[in-house]
C-alpha atoms as an extended CHARMM CRD file, in Angstrom:
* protein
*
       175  EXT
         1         1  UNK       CA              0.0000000000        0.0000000000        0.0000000000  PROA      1               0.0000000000
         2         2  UNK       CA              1.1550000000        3.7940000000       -0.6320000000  PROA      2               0.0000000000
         3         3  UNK       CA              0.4550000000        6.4570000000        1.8430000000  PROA      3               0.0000000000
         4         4  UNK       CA              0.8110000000       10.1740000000        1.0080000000  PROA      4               0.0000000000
         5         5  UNK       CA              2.4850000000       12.2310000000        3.2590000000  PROA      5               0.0000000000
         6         6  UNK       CA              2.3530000000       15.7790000000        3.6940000000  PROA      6               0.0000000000
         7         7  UNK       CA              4.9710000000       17.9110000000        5.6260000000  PROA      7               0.0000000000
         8         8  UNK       CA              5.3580000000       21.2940000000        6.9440000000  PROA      8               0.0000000000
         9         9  UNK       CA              7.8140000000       23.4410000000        8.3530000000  PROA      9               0.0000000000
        10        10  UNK       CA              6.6730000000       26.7010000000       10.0680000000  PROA      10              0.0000000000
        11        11  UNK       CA              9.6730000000       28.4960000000       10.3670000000  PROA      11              0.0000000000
        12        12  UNK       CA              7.8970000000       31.4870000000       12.7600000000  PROA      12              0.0000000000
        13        13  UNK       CA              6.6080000000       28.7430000000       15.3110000000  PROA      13              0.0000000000
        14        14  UNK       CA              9.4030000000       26.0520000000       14.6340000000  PROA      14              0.0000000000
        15        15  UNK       CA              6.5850000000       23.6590000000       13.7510000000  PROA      15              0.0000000000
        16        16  UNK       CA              7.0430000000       20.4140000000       11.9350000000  PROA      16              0.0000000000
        17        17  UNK       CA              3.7910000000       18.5270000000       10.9060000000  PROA      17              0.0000000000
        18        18  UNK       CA              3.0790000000       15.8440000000        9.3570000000  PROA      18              0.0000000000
        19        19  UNK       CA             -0.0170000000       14.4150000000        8.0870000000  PROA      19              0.0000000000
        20        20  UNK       CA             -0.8140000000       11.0310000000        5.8290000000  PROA      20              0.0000000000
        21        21  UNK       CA             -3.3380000000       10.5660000000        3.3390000000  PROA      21              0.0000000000
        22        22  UNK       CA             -4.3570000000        7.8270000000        1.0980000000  PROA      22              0.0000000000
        23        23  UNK       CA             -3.9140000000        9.7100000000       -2.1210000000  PROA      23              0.0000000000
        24        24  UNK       CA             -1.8840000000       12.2750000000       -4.3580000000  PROA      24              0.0000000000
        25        25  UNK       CA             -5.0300000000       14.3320000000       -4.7650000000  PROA      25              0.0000000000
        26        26  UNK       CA             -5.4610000000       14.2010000000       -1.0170000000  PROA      26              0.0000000000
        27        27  UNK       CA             -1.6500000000       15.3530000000        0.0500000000  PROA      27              0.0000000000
        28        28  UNK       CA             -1.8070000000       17.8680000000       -2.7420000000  PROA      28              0.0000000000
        29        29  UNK       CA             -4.8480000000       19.1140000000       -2.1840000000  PROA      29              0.0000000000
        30        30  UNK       CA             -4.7480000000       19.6540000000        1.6260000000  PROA      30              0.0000000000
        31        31  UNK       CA             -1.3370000000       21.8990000000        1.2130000000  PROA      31              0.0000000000
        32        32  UNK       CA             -2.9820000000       24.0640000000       -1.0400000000  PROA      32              0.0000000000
        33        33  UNK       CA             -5.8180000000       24.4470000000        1.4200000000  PROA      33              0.0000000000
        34        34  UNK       CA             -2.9160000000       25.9290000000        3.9550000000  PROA      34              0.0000000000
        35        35  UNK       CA             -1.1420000000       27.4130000000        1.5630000000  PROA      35              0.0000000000
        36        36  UNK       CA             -4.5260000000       29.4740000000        0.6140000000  PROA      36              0.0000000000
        37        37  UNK       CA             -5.1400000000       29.6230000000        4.4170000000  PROA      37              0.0000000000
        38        38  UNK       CA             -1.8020000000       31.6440000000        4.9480000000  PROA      38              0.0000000000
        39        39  UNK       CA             -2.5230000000       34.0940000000        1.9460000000  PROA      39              0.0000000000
        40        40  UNK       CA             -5.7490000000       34.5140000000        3.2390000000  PROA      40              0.0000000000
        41        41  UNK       CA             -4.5380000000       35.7910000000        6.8150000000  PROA      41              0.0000000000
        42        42  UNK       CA             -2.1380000000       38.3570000000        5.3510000000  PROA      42              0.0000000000
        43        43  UNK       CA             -2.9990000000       41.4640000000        4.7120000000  PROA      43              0.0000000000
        44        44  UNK       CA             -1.0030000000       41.9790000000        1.4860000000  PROA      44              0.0000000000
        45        45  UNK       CA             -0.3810000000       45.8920000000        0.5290000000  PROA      45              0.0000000000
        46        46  UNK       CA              2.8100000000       45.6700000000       -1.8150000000  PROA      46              0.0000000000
        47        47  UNK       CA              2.3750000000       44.3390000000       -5.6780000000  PROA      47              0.0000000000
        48        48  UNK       CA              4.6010000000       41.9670000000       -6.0910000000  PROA      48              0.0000000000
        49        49  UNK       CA              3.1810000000       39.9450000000       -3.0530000000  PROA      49              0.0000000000
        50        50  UNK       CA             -0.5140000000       40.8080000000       -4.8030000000  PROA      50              0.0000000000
        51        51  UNK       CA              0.7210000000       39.0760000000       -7.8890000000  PROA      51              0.0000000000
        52        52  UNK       CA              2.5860000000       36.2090000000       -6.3790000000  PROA      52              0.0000000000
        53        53  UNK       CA             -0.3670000000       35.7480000000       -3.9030000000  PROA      53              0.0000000000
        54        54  UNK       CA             -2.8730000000       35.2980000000       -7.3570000000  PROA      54              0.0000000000
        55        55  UNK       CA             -0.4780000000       32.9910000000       -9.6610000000  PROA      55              0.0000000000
        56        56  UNK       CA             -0.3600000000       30.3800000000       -6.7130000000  PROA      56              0.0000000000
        57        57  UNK       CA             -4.4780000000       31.1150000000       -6.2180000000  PROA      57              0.0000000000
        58        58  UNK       CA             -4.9580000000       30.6550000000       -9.7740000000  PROA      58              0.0000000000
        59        59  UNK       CA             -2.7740000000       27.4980000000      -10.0860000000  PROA      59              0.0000000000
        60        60  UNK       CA             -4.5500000000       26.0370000000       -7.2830000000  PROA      60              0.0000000000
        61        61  UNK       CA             -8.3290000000       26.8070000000       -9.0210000000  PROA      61              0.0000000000
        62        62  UNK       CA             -7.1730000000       24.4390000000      -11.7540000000  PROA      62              0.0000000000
        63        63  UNK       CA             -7.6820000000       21.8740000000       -9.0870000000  PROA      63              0.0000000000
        64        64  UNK       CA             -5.7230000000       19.3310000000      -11.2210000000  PROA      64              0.0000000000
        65        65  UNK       CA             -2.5900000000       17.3690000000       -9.6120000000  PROA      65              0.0000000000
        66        66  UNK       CA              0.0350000000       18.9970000000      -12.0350000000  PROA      66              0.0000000000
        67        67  UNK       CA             -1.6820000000       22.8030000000      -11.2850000000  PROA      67              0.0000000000
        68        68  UNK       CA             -1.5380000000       21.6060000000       -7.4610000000  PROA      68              0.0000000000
        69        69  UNK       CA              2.0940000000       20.8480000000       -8.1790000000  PROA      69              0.0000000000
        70        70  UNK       CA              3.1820000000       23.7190000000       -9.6750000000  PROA      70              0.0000000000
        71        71  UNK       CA              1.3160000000       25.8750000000       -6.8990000000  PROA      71              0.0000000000
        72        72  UNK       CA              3.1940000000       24.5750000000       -3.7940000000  PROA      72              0.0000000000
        73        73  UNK       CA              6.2660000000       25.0330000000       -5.7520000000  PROA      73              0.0000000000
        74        74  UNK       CA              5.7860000000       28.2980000000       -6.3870000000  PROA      74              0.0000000000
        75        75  UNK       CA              4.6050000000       29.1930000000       -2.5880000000  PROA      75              0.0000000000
        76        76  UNK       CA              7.9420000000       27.0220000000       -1.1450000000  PROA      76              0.0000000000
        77        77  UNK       CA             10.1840000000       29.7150000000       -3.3410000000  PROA      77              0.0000000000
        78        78  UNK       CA              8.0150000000       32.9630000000       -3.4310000000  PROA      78              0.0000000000
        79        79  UNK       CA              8.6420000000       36.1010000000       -1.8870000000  PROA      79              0.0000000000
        80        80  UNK       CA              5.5080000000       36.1910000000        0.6350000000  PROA      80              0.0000000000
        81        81  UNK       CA              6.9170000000       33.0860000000        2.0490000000  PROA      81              0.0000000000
        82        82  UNK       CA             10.4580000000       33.8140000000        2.2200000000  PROA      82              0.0000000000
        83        83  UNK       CA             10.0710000000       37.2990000000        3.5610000000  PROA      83              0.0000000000
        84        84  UNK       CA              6.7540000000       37.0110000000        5.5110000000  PROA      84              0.0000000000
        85        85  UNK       CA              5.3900000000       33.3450000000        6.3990000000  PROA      85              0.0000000000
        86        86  UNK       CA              8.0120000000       31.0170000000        6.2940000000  PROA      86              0.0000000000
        87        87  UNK       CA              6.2110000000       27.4790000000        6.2200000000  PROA      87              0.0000000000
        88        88  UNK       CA              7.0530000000       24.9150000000        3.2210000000  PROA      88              0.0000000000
        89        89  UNK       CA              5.3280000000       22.4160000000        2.1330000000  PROA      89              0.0000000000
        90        90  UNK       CA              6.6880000000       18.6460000000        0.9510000000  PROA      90              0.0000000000
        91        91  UNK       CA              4.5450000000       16.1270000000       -0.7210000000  PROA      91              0.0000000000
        92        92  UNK       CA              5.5810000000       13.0840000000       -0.9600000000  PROA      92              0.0000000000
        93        93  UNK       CA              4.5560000000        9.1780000000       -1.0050000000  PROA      93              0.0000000000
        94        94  UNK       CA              5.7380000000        5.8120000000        0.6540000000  PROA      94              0.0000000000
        95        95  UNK       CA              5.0340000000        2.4110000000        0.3690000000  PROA      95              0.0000000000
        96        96  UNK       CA              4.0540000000        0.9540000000        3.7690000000  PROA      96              0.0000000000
        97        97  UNK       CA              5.1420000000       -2.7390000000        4.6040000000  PROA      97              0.0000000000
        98        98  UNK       CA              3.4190000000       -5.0020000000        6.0010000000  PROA      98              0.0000000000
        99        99  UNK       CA              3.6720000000       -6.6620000000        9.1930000000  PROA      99              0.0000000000
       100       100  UNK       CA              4.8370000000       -9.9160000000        7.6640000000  PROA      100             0.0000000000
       101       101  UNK       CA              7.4680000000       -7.8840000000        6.2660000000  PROA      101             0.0000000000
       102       102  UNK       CA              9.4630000000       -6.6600000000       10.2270000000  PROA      102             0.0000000000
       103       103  UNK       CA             12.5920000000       -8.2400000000       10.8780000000  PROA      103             0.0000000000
       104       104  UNK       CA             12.2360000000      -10.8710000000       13.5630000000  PROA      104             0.0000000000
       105       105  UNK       CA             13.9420000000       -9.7750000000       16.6680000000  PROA      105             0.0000000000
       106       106  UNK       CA             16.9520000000      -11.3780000000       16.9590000000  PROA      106             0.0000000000
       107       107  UNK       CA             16.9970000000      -12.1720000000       20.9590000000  PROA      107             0.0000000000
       108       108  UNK       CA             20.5810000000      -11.7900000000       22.2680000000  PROA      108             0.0000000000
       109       109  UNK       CA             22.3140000000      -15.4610000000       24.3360000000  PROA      109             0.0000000000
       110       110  UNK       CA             21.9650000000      -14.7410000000       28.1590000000  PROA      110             0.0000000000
       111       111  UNK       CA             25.8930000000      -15.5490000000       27.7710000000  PROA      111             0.0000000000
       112       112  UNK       CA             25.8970000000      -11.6680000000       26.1030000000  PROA      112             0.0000000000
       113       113  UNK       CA             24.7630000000      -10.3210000000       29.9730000000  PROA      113             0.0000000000
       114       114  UNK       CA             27.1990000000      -11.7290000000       32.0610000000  PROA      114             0.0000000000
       115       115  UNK       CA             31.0950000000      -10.6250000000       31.6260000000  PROA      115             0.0000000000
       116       116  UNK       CA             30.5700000000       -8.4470000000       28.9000000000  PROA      116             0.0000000000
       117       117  UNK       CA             30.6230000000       -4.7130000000       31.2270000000  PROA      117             0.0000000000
       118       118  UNK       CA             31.9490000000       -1.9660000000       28.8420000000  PROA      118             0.0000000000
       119       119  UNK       CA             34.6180000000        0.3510000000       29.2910000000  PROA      119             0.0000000000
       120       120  UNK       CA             33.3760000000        2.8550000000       27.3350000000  PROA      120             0.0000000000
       121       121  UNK       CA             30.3920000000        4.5400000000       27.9460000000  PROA      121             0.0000000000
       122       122  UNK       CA             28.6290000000        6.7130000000       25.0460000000  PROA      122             0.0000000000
       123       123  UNK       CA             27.3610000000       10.0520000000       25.9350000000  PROA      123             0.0000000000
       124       124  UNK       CA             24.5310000000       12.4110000000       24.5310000000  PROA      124             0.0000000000
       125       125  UNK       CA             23.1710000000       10.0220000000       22.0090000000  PROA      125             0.0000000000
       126       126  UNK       CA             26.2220000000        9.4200000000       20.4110000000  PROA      126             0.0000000000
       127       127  UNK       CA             26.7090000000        6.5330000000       18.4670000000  PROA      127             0.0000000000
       128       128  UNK       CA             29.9500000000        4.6100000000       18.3460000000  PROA      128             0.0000000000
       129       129  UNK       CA             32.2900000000        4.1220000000       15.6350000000  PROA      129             0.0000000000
       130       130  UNK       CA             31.1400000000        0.1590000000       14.2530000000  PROA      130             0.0000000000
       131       131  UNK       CA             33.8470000000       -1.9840000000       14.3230000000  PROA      131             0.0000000000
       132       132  UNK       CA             35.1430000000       -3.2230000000       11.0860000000  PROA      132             0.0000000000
       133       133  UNK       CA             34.4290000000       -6.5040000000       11.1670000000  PROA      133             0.0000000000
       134       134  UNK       CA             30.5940000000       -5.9410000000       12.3270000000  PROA      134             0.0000000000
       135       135  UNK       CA             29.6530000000       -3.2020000000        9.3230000000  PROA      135             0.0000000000
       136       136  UNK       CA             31.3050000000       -2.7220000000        5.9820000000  PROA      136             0.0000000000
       137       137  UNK       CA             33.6340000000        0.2430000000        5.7860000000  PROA      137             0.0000000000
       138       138  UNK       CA             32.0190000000        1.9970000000        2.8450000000  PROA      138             0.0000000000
       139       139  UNK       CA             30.2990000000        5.4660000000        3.1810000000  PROA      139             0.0000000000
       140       140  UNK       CA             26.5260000000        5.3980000000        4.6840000000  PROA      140             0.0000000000
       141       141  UNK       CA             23.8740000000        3.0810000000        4.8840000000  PROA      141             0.0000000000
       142       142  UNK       CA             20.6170000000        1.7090000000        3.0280000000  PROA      142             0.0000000000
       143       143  UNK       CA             17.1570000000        1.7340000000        5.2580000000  PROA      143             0.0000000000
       144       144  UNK       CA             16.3060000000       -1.7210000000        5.5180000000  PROA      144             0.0000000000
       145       145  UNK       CA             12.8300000000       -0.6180000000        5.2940000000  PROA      145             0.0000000000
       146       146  UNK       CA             11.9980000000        1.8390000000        2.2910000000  PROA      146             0.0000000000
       147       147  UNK       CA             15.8990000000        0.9220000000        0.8380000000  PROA      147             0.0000000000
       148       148  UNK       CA             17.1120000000        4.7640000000        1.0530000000  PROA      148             0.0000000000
       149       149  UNK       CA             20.7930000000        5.1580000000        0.9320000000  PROA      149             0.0000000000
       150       150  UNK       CA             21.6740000000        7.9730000000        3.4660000000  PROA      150             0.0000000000
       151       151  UNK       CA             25.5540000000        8.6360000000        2.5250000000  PROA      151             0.0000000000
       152       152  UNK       CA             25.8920000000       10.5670000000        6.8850000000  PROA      152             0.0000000000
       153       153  UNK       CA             23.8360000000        7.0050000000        8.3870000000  PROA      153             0.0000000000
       154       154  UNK       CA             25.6650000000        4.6940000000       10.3750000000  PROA      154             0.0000000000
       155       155  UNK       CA             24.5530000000        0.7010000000       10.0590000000  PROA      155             0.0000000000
       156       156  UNK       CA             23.4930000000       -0.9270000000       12.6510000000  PROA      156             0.0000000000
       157       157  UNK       CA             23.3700000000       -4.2440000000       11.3690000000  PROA      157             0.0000000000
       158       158  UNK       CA             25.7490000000       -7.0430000000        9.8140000000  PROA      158             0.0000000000
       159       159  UNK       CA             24.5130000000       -6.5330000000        6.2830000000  PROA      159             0.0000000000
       160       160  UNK       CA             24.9420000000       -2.7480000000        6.3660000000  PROA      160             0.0000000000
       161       161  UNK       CA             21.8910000000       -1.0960000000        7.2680000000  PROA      161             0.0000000000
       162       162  UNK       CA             19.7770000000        0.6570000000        9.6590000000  PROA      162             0.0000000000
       163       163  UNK       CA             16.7780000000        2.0410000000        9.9830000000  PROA      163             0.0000000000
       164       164  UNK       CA             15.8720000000        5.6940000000        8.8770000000  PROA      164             0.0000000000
       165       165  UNK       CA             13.9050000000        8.4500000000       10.7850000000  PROA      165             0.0000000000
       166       166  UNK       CA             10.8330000000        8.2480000000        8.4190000000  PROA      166             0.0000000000
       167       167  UNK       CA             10.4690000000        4.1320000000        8.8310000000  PROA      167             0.0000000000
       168       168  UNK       CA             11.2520000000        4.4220000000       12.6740000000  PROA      168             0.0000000000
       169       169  UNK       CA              8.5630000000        6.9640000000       12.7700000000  PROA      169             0.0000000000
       170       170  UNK       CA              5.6580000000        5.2830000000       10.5650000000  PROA      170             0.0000000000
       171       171  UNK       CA              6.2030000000        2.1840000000       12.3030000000  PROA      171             0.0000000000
       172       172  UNK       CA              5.4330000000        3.6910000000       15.5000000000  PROA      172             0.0000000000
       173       173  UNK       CA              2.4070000000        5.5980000000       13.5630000000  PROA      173             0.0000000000
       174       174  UNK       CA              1.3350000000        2.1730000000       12.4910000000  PROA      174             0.0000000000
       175       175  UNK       CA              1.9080000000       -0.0890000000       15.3940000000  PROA      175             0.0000000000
């Protein structure tokens, strides 16, 4: 199955949001709803912003996917947003796995608890270098899940992956 997900940033309020729908249409749809929202509550007295402010109203009253497109495009980069809202908009869509599809925990040997204290402690969330013969050496990692290749990620398993923020966070949506 393919979700739609919609994100947005409010710079002013430091806001991230995120909401899922079951189709383009949907997604694009709803962010031109804000979009039109945030025009709506400004009170818009220089030109440019006037004629910015009716492309992206115009686009929108096409009410077609592509117009959609080209709308929240236009509102990420224009000037009303840049210099007076600051809140972009992402569209986007992922495929959601079933359950049949998890990794089955792998449940450590009760030999693993006893003798094996650690000299080094990690601090703040910090993840430790992987040893060399655990992970390959190569730059990043692939999401085991969606199959992303994030070149700053770390693996955290044998065959060189881990799982990425988006995954972690829809599996917790949808578990």
């Amino acid at each position: 199955m393919i979700i739609w997900i919609l994100e947005y940033y409010d710079e002013g309020s430091d806001d991230f949001n995120i909401n899922v729908f079951d189709s383009e249409l949907g997604v694009k749809k709803q962010a031109c709803s804000d979009i039109l929202n945030f025009i709506g509550d400004l009170t818009l007295r220089d030109q440019s912003y006037i004629d910015e402010a009716k492309e992206i109203n115009d686009l929108i009253s096409q009410a077609t996917i592509r117009s959609y497109n080209e709308a929240i495009r236009k509102w990420n980069s224009s000037s009303i947003n840049t210099d007076i809202v600051g809140a972009y908009f992402t569209c986007r869509d992922m495929l959601v796995h079933p359950a049949a599809d998890a990794d089955e925990p792998e449940i450590l040997d009760p030999s693993f608890f006893s003798g094996n204290v650690k000299q080094n402690i990690t601090k703040n969330n910090h993840v430790p270098a992987a040893s060399s013969s655990k992970i390959s050496n190569s730059c990043g990692a692939t999401c085991r899940k969606c199959h992303s290749k994030n070149e700053y990620a770390v693996a955290d398993q044998s065959d060189g992956t881990y799982l990425c923020r988006s995954c972690k966070m829809f599996y917790n949506v949808f578990s």
